[in-house]
N, C-alpha and C positions, 0 to 999 in steps of 0.2 A: 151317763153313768160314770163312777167314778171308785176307783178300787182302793180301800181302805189301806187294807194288806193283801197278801196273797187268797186269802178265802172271800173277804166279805166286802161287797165292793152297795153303794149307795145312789137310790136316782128317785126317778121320777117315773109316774103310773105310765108315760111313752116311752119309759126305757122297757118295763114289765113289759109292755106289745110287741117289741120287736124281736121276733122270732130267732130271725138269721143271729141278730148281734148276742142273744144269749144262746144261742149254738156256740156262736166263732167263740162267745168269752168261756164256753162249758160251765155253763149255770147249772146248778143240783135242783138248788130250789129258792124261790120267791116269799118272802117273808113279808106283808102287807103291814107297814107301822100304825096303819089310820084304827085300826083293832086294838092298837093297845093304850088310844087317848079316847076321856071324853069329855064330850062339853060341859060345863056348868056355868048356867047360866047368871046364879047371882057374883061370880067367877071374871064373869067377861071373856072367857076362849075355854081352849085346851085344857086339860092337865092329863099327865100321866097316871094309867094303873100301875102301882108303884111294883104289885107282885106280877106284872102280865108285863114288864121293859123288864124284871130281872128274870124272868123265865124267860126271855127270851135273849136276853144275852147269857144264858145259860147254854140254851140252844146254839146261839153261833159258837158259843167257845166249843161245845161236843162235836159238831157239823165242822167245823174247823180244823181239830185234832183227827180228824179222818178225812182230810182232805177234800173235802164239798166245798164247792163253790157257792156263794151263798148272793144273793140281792135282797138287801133290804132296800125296800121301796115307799113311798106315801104318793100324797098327791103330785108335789112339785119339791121334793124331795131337799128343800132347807131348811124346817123344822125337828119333824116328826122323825124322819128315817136317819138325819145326822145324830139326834139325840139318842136312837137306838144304837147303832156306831161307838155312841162316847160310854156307853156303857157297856157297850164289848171291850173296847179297846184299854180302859180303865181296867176291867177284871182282865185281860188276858195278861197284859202288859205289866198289870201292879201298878196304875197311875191315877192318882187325885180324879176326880171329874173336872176339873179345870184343867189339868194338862191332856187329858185327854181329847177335852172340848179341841184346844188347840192344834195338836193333832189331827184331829177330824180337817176342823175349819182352811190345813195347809195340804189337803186333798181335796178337799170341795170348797171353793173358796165363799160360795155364796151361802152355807149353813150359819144359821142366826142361833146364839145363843140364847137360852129363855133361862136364867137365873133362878126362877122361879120354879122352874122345874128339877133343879140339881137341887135346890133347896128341900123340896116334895121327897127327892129319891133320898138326898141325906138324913132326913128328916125318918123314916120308912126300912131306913138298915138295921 
């Protein structure tokens, strides 16, 4: 797990399990990202619900200005849960989605940008 800023920190479905370490870090609440992609198949992977990643970086930003502690989480948490992340951190902050990508990617260093997905949310404002 890996803490964005002070509210919204980013992992993996084995960070979501462990009990103790979201006591110690004061976890509010678990936001699962794999809910807010789906497959398409003539697609080849992923893509975002473009209204279901901006309600939910709606959410961390509200969850955030009350001081929740927030985990956003996916599977293995370098896709899905950083690209939730860069769309908080974009709207809280007022940054491009490529600085914010960067951003994310200098807290979690192993989050993969998927271009194709900033393209989908730009594309969807």
């Amino acid at each position: 797990m890996d803490w964005i800023d002070g509210n919204v920190a980013v992992g993996s479905w084995v960070d979501a399990w462990r009990i103790g370490m979201l006591m110690r870090e004061e976890i509010d609440l678990i936001i699962d990202a794999r809910t807010l992609f789906h497959r398409v198949p003539w697609y080849g992977g992923r893509v975002p619900y473009v209204d279901r990643v901006k309600r939910s970086a709606d959410l961390l930003l509200s969850t955030s200005s009350l001081g929740a502690r927030v985990l956003v989480r996916c599977r293995w948490g370098k896709d899905r849960t950083p690209f939730v992340a860069m769309m908080y951190v974009s709207r809280r902050y007022n940054l491009p989605l490529m600085k914010a990508y960067e951003l994310v990617k200098q807290k979690r260093p192993q989050t993969r940008v998927h271009l194709d997905w900033v393209r989908i949310i730009e594309e969807g404002k």
